[in-house]
Steps between C-alpha positions, in 0.01 A plus 500: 500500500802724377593800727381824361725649195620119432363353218277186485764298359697552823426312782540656825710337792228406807653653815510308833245618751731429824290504828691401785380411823575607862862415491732320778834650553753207416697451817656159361921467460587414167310405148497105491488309154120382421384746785141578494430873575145582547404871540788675667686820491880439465583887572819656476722163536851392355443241302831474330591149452200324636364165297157470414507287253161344387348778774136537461380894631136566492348824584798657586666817505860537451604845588835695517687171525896441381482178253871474419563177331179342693429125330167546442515222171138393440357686757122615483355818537106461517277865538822656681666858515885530459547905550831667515739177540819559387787242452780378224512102385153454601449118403151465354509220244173325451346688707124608417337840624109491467277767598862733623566856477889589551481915601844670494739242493860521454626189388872416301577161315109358583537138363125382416568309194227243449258680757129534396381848567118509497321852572762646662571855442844659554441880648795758513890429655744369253642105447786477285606210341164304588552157315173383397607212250310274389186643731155505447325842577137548439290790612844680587492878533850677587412863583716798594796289576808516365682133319879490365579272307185215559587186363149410343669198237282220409199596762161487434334856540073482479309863595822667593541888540755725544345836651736799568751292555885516349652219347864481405718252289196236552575153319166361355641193286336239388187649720139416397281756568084546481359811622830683620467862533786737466352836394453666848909402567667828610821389344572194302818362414525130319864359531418136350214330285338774329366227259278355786270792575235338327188492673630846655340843454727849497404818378625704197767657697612169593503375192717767359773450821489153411529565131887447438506176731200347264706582224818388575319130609353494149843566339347847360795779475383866523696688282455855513 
């Protein structure tokens, strides 16, 4: 069913419902490669440099944590909470978030290229440079939150939205899109692959900030 003032035509993105349990504090040493992490509260921790490659976290909550160039490559993020991290060279290829909502990060140089984002929604803080190549993202909503320069080239997008949310120099080439919502964007700024927004949704003013990029990729001239 679309959200009220969308039209019918427009798929809306289904939101997570994230219920965690009673949570253990995690009073473990380090991440460990393939570790299985099964509801716990990792709470105001360094994290910086740790390897959890292949990790599996379940009913977590990952709160106020420093992820500076973690390894977390292919790691798994089932019905979890990751609120107000913060870290540079987080490694987070492959990975796949399911069921997540990331609250007020602050994240630089994110690398989740090839991840699989499935109803995941993306609330307030700011990520810069999040590289999202070659991802799949379906039932995505980024709200509030603030992305520089996201590298979106040759992803899949499905029911994605982009609520209140400002978005500068993103690169969408070679992106297929269905259902991607862009109207409620508070600011929207297209660096690369203005050709690809098929399958994408904007709103008049949109259109008309985007109107000498569309020209200039169909060879069109204004002249005045």
């Amino acid at each position: 069913m679309a959200r009220k003032g969308q039209q019918e035509t427009v798929k809306a993105a289904r939101r997570p419902e994230v219920r965690l349990p009673g949570l253990v504090a995690w009073e473990g040493g380090g991440l460990e490669p393939d570790g299985d992490y099964d509801g716990l509260e990792f709470a105001d921790l360094d994290l910086a440099g740790q390897e959890g490659v292949g990790a599996r976290f379940m009913d977590c909550a990952v709160r106020r944590c420093v992820l500076d160039e973690a390894g977390l490559a292919k790691a798994r993020f089932l019905d979890s909470v990751l609120e107000g991290v913060r870290g540079v060279g987080t490694d987070l290829a492959g990975a796949a978030l399911r069921d997540v909502e990331v609250v007020d990060a602050r994240l630089g140089g994110v690398q989740m290229h090839g991840g699989v984002l499935e109803r995941v929604v993306v609330r307030g803080g700011k990520i810069d440079y999040l590289n999202l190549r070659k991802a799949r993202l379906k039932d995505v909503v980024f709200e509030g939150c603030v992305l520089v320069e996201p590298d979106f080239a040759g992803a899949e997008l499905e029911r994605v939205e982009f609520r209140d949310c400002a978005v500068r120099g993103a690169d969408f080439s070679g992106v297929r899109m269905r259902d991607v919502d862009l109207r409620a964007a508070a600011e929207l700024g297209i660096a690369r692959g203005v050709d690809a927004l098929a399958g994408a949704v904007i709103s008049p003013a949109q259109l008309f900030d985007l109107a000498p990029a569309l020209a200039a990729q169909l060879g069109v001239r204004v002249v005045p």
